[in-house]
C-alpha positions, -999 to 999 in steps of 0.1 A, spaced: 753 308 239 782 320 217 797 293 192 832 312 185 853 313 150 831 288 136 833 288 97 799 285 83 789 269 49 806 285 25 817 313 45 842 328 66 848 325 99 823 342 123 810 340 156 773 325 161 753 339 189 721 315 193 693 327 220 666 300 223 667 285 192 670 308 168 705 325 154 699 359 169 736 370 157 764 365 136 798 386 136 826 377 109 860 373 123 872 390 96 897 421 109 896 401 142 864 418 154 847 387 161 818 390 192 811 416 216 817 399 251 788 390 270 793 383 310 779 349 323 770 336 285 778 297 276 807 299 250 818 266 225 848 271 211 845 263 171 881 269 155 885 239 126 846 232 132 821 233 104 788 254 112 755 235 98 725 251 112 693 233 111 714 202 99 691 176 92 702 142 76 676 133 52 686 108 42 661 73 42 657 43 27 619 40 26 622 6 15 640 -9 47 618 -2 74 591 -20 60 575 -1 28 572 -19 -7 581 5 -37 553 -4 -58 530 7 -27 549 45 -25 533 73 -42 563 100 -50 540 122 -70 
């Protein structure tokens, strides 16, 4: 699958190519090269999108879902 003119964290725009689940290529826009065509590949266009791969929200509240602070060990 090709994600298009995408614009990566703190990057330029590129386009993403992602085989499996690995990034297996990425080609900057830049000059208006962009990706070589590929017949009968899944393409998502990404113009104005932000690219976050391996985005994970870390964020937890350890104390709401049942833990007591004074039980946690952070060390």
């Amino acid at each position: 699958m090709w994600i298009t003119d995408a614009r990566p964290w703190a990057g330029a725009p590129a386009d993403v190519l992602i085989e499996g689940e690995p990034i297996a290529q990425v080609c900057p826009r830049e000059g208006g090269a962009g990706a070589p065509g590929r017949e009968g590949e899944a393409v998502v266009e990404g113009r104005g999108r932000l690219l976050l791969p391996a985005f994970a929200d870390v964020h937890v509240h350890l104390d709401s879902n049942g833990f007591r602070a004074d039980a946690l060990s952070l060390v």
